[in-house]
Kinemage of the C-alpha trace (Angstrom):
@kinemage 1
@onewidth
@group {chain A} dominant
@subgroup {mainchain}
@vectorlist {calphas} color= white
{ca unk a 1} P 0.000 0.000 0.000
{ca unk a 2} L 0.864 3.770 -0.740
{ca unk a 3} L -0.822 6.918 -0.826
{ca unk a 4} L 0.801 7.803 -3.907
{ca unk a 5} L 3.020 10.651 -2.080
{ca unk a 6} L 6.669 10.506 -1.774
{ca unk a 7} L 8.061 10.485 1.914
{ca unk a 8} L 11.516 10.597 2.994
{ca unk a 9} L 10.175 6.479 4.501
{ca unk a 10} L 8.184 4.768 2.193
{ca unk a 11} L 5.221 3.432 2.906
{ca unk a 12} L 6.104 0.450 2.303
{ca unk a 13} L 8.766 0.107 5.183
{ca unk a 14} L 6.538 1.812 7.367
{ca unk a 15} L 4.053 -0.886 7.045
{ca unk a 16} L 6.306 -3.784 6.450
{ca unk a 17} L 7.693 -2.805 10.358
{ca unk a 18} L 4.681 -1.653 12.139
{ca unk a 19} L 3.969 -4.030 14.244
{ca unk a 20} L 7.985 -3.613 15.429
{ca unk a 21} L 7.281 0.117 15.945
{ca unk a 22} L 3.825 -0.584 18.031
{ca unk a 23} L 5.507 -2.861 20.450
{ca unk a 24} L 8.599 -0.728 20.861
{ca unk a 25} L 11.196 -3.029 19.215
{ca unk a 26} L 12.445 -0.804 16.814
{ca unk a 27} L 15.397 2.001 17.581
{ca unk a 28} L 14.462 5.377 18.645
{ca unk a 29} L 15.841 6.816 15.203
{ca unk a 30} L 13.451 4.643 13.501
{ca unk a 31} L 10.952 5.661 16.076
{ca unk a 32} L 11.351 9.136 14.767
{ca unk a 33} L 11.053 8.531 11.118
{ca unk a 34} L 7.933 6.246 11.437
{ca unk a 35} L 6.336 9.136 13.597
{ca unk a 36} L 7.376 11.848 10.994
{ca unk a 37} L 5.374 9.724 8.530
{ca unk a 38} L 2.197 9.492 9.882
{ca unk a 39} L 2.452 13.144 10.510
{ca unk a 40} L 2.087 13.250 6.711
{ca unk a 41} L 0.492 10.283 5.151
{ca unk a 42} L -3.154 10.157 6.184
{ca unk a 43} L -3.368 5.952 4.869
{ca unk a 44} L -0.361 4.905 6.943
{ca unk a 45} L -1.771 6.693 10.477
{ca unk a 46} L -5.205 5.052 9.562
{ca unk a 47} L -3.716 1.745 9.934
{ca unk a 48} L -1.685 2.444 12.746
{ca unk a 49} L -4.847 3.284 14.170
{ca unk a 50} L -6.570 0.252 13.592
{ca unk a 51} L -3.819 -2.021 14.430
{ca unk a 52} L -2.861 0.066 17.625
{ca unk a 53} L -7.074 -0.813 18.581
{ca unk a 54} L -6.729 -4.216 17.534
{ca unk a 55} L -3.626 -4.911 19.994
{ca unk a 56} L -5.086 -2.913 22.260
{ca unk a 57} L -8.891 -5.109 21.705
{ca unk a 58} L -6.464 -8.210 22.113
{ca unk a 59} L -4.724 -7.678 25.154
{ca unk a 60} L -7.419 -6.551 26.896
{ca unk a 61} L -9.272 -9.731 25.555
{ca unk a 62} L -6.522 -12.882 25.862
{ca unk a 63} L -3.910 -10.897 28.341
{ca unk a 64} L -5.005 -12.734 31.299
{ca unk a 65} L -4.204 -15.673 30.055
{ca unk a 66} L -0.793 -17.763 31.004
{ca unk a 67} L 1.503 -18.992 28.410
{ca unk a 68} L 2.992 -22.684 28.788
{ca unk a 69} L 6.279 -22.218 30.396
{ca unk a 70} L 7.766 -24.656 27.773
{ca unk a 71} L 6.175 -22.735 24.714
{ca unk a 72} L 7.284 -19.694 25.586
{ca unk a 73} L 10.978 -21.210 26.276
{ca unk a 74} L 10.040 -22.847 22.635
{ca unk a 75} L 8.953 -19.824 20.818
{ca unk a 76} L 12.037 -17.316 22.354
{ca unk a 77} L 14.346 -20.247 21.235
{ca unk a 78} L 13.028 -19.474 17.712
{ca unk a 79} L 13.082 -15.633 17.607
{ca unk a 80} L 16.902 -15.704 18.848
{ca unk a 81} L 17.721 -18.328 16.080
{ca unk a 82} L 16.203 -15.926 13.767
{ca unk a 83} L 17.849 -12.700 15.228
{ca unk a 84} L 21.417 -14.616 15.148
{ca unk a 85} L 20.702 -15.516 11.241
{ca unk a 86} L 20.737 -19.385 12.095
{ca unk a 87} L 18.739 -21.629 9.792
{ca unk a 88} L 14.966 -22.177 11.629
{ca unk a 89} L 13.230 -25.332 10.992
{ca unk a 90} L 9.983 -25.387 9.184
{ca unk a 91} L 8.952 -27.929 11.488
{ca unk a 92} L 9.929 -29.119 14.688
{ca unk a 93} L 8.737 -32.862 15.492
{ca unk a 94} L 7.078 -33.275 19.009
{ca unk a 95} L 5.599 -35.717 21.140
{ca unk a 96} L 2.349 -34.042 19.946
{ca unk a 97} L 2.897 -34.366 16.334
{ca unk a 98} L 2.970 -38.578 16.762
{ca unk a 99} L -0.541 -39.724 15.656
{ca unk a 100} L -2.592 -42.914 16.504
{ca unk a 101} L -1.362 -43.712 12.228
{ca unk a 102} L 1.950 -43.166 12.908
{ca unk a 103} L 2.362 -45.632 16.102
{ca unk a 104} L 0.366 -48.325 14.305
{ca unk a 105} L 2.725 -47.878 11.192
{ca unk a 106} L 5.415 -47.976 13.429
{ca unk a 107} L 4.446 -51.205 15.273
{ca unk a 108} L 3.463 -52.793 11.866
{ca unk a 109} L 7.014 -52.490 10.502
{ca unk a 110} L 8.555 -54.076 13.119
C-alpha cells in the first residue's frame, strides 16, 4: 500500500515494520522517522490506528491468560535463532505431532 506521495520512509517500510514500531522493538531513530510519517500520510496513520485498537482489543481480551512455560521457552528459542541468522526449521517434530497412524505404522514395521 501507498498513498501515492513521496516520503523521505516509504510506505512500504513503514508498514512492512509496524507491528515492530507498536511494540517498541524498533530504535528510537526509527521511532522518529515512522512518527514523521504518519504526521504526513493520512493511509499509513489510519492503519496504525486500527492495528494500535486491535492490539489494544487483544490484550485486553486474551492478556489474562498464562503462556505454557515450555512454549514460551520454545517460541524465544526461535526468535533468537532468527535474530542470530541461524537456519529455523519449518517444522519441529514433538511428542504431539505422533498420531494414533503413525504408532500403528510404526508397530506394523517391526
Amino acid at each position: 500500500m501507498s498513498c501515492g506521495e513521496p516520503h523521505e520512509t516509504d510506505c512500504s517500510e513503514v508498514l512492512d515494520h509496524l507491528y515492530e514500531f507498536l511494540d517498541n522493538e524498533m530504535p528510537d531513530s526509527d521511532c522518529t522517522k515512522f512518527e514523521h510519517h504518519f504526521e504526513e500520510c493520512s493511509p499509513c496513520l489510519e492503519k496504525y490506528g486500527l492495528e494500535q485498537a486491535v492490539k489494544k482489543l487483544v490484550k485486553r481480551c486474551c492478556g489474562h491468560d498464562d503462556v505454557p512455560s515450555d512454549l514460551r521457552a520454545k517460541v524465544m528459542g526461535r526468535i533468537d535463532l532468527i535474530r542470530s541468522g541461524q537456519a529455523v526449521p519449518e517444522h519441529d517434530v514433538t511428542a504431539t505431532d505422533v498420531t494414533a497412524t503413525d504408532i500403528s505404522a510404526t508397530a506394523e514395521g517391526s
